[in-house]
C-alpha positions as CSV (number, residue, x, y, z in Angstrom):
1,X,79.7,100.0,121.3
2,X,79.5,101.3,117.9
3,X,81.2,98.2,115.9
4,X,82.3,99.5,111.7
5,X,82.6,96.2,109.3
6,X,83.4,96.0,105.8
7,X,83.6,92.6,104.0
8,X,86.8,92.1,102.7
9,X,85.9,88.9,100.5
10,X,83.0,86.7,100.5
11,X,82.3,83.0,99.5
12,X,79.9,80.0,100.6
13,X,81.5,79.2,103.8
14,X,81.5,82.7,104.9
15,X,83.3,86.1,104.9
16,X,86.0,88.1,106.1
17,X,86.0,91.2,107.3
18,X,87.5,94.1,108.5
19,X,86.0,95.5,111.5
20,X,86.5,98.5,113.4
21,X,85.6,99.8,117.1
22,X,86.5,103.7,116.8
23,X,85.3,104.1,120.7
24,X,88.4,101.9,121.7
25,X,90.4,102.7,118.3
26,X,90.9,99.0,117.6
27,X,90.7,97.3,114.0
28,X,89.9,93.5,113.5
29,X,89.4,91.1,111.2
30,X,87.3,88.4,111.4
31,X,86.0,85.3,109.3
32,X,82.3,84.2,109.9
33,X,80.5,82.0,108.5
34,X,76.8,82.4,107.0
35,X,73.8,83.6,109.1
36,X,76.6,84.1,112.3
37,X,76.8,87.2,114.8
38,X,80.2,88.7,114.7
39,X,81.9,87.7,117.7
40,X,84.5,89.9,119.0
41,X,86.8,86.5,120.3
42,X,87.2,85.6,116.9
43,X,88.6,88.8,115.9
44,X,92.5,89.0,115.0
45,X,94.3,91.9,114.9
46,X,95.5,93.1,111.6
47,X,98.9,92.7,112.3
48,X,97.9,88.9,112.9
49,X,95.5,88.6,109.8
50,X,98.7,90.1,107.1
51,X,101.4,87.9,109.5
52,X,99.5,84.8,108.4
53,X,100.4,82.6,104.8
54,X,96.8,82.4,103.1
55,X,95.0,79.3,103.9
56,X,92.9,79.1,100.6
57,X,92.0,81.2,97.7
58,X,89.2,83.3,100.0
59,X,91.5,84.1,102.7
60,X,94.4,85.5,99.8
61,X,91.5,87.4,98.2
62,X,90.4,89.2,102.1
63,X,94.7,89.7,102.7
64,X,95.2,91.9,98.9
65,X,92.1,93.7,99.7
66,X,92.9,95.0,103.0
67,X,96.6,96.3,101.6
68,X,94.5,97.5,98.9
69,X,92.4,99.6,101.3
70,X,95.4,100.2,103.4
71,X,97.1,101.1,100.1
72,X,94.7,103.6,98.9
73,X,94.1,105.1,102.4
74,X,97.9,106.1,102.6
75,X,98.0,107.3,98.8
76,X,95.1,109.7,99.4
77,X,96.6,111.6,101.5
């Protein structure tokens, strides 16, 4: 399974990103902490991930930067 990630905002607790299974056409986010193998039962669906009021600063900073990517995706076009 070839398995795309790209950190959407990083701190000292860990990271989020935005992950990505082409093979199944599936996209994820996920928060891991430090030194930790992505798990795919962690992952949320995006829908999930923007659904969700921001639980700190980290987690706001991961939510604008996926619409950001989403943003400039659509505008590229």
């Amino acid at each position: 399974m070839t398995v795309l990630a790209y950190s959407l905002a990083a701190g000292v607790k860990g990271s989020w990103r935005v992950v990505c299974v082409p093979e199944d056409l599936h996209l994820y986010v996920e928060f891991s902490p430090p030194e930790a193998d992505s798990d795919p039962l962690d992952w949320s669906s995006v829908d999930d991930f923007l659904a969700w009021r921001p639980r700190g600063a980290l987690h706001k900073r991961a939510r604008d930067r996926l619409v950001s990517l989403i943003s400039d995706a659509l505008l590229e076009r």
